[in-house]
N, C-alpha and C positions, 0 to 999 in steps of 0.2 A: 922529542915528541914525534909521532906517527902519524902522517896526514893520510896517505894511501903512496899505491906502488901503484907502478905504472911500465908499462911494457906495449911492444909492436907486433903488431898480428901482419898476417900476410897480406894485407891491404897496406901495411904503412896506416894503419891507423891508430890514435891508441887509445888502450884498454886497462881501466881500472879496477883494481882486484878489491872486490868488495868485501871479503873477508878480512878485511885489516880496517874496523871505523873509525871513523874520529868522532869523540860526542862534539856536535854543534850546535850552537843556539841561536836561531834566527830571530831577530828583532827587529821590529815595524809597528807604528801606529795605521793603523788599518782605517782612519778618516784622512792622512795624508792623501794631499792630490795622485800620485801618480800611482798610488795602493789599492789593489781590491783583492778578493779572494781566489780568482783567475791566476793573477800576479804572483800570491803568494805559494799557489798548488804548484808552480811553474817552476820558481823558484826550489820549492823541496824536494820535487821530480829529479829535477838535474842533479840537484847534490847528494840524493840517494843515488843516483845512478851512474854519481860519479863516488859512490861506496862512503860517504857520509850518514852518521849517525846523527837525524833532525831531532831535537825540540823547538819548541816555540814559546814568543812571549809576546803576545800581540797587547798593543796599549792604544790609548782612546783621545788621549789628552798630554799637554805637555808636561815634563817633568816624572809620569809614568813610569816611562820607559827605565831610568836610573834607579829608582826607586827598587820596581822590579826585579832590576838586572843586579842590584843589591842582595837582594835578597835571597835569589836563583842562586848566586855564588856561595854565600854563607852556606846552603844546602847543598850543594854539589860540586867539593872539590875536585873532580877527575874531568869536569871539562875542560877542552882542548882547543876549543875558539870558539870568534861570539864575530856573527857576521849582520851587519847592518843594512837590511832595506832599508833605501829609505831616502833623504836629503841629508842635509847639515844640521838639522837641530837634532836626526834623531841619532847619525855621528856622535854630536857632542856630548850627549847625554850618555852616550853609549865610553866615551874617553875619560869622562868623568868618575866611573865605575874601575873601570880596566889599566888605570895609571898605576904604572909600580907594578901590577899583576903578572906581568911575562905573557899573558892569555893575549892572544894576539887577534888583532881585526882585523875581517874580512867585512869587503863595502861593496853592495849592489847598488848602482844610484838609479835610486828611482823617485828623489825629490822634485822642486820645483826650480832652484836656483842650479844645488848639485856643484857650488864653485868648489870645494877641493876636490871630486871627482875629476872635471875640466883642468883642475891645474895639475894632477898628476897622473893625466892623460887614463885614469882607471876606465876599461873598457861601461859603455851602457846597454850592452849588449848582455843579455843574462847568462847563456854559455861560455862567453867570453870572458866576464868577471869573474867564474868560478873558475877558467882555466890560470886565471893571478895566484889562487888559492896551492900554493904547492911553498913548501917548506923553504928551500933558495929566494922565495920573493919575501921572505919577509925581514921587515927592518925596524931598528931599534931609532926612533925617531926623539925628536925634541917636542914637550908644549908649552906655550906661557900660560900662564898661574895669578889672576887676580884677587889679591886680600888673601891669600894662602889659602883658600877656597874653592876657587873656579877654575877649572881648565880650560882654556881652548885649544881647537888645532890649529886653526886659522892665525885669528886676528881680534883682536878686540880696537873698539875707537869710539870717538864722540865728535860732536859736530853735527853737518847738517844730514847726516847718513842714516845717523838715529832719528832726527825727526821721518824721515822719509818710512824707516821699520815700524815706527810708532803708529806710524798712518795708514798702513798696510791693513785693509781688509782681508779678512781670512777668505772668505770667500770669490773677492776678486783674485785672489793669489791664487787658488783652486782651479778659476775658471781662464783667466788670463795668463796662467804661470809667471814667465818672466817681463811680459812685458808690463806687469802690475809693480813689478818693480823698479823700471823703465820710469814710467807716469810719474811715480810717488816720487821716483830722486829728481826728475826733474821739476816737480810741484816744490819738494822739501827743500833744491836749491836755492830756488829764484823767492822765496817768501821767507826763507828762514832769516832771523839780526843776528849776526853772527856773536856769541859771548866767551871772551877772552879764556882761555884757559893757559895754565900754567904748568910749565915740563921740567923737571930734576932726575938727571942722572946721579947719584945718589953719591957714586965712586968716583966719578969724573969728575964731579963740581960743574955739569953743564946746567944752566939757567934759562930756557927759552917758552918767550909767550906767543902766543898762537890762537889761530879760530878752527882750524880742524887740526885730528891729531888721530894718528893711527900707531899699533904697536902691531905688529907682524911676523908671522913665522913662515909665511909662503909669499911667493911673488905677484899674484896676482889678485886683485878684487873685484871678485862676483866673476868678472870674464877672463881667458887666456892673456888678451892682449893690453888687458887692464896692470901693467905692471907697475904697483905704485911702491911696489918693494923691489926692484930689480936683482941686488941683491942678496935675498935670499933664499935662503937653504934650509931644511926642516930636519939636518942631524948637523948641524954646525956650534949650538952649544951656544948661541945668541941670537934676539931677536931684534927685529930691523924697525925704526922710528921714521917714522915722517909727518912732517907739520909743517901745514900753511900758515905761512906767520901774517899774512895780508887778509884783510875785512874785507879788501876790496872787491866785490863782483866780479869785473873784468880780468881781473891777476888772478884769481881762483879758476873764472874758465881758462884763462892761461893754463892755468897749472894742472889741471883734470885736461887737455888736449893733449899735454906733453907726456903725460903716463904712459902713451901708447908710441909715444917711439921712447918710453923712455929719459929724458933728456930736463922733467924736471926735478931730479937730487940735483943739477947744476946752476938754480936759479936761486937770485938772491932772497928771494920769498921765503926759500922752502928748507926747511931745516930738514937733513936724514942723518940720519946716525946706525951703527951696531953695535950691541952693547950685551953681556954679559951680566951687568951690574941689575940693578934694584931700579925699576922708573917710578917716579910720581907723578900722576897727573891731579892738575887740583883746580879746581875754580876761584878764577881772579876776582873778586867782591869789591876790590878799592877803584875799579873801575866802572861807571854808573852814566853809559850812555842810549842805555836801553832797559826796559822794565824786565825784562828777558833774564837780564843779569842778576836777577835778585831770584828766579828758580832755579833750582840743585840741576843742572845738565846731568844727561842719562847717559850711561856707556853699553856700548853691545857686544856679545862676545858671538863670534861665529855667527852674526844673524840673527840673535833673540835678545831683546832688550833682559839686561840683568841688572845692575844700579845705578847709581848716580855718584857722583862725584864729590870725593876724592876717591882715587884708588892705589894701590900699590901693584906693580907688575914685575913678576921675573922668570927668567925662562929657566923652566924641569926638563932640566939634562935627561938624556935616552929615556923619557917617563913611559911609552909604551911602545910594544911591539905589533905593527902592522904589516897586512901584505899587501903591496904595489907592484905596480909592473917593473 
């Protein structure tokens, strides 16, 4: 595949020969916070004038964007990448299409949260991000795969994290970006009754119950130093478990302080694992100390509520090709 050449002029500076295109396809919901028309003129400037061939698929609403980018593909098989303005949902939506394809992402983050941005340090800088865009950055990664259906890149989990996305005004997310989602996990901790769920490594024989419960393909949640996977690796061919086995309040803030140096996979609360294999997570019902426990708990992938519980999880070896730094 041909992205562009590149060469040094007598400045030492360098120069892109535009007579070699790449078709590319810029994707963005255009009511996202951090998206306007400004943003996205800006955006095609640079990659035309860094000798990219632009189309566009601007989307309105969630789920669009896949949809779309479906359909764009069936129509045009000679493109050569699909770069994502945008946050995390509209990533996932964007990996959802592109799994298995070879068609590799490129990611301008100009979300609201923006956590795998942050965790794999991809610049925010809009010349910066397109300078990732060169053939040697891209890499053949891992995602996990819910009910053989869903992709993410991230993370999928349930607990009180979901409530907290559930709560989530669109409009306060807009207007407060991250700190809306600050408010919410602290509102959704301290009010949520925690309800028992249920974890099967399917090949191991492992058996553990739990009130929060995350499956993971990168190390950190929402923020850098939020490492509740420590762990892991996002081309390693497994993803990373971790569950609070304790209802208790105080053991849970225990265990959300110690994320950040790290140091709770060594507490007896907290179940981690890496696993290969097939997970189950399912809702425990023969336990009845909360009226809580008798509705279906929600699970989230990457940040957007997607179902409830039970699920099956397993991780899609090198599923797509991306560029990172």
């Amino acid at each position: 595949m041909h992205l562009f050449k590149c060469s040094f002029n007598s400045r030492n500076k360098l120069n892109y020969h535009k007579k070699i295109m790449a078709k590319t396809l810029l994707l963005y919901n255009i009511l996202s916070s951090g998206i306007n028309a400004r943003i996205i003129k800006k955006v095609s400037d640079v990659l035309k004038n860094r000798g990219f061939f632009i189309e566009k698929i601007e989307t309105s609403k969630v789920g669009e964007a896949a949809e779309k980018l479906k359909n764009y593909l069936n129509d045009n098989k000679d493109l050569e990448m699909v770069v994502a303005v945008g946050g995390d949902g509209i990533i996932n939506e964007a990996i959802n299409v592109l799994a298995y394809t070879k068609i590799p992402l490129g990611i301008i983050p100009r979300g609201t949260g923006n956590a795998f941005a942050k965790d794999r340090k991809i610049p925010f800088y809009i010349k910066k991000a397109v300078d990732v865009f060169k053939k040697e950055n891209i890499r053949e990664i891992d995602l996990g795969i819910i009910n053989d259906e869903k992709y993410f890149l991230m993370m999928c989990s349930c607990g009180f994290d979901v409530k907290a996305l559930s709560a989530l005004n669109p409009n306060l997310k807009k207007k407060f970006k991250i700190l809306a989602y600050i408010y919410h996990g602290f509102k959704a901790f301290f009010t949520y009754k925690p309800v028992e769920v249920i974890l099967r490594i399917t090949d191991e024989k492992v058996l553990c119950k739990g009130y929060f419960c995350i499956v993971s393909n990168v190390r950190s949640y929402g923020f850098p130093m939020a490492q509740i996977a420590p762990d892991a690796t996002i081309d390693d061919g497994v993803l990373d478990i971790c569950m609070f086995m304790s209802r208790d309040k105080l053991s849970s803030i225990a265990n959300i302080l110690a994320i950040f140096v790290k140091m709770h996979i060594n507490f007896k609360n907290v179940f981690y694992s890496r696993t290969a294999a097939e997970v189950i997570i399912e809702q425990d019902f023969t336990e009845d100390f909360n009226s809580d426990n008798k509705v279906p708990l929600r699970v989230q992938a990457d940040g957007d509520i997607y179902c409830n519980l039970p699920v099956k999880i397993k991780v899609a070896k090198k599923a797509l090709n991306i560029f990172l730094p």
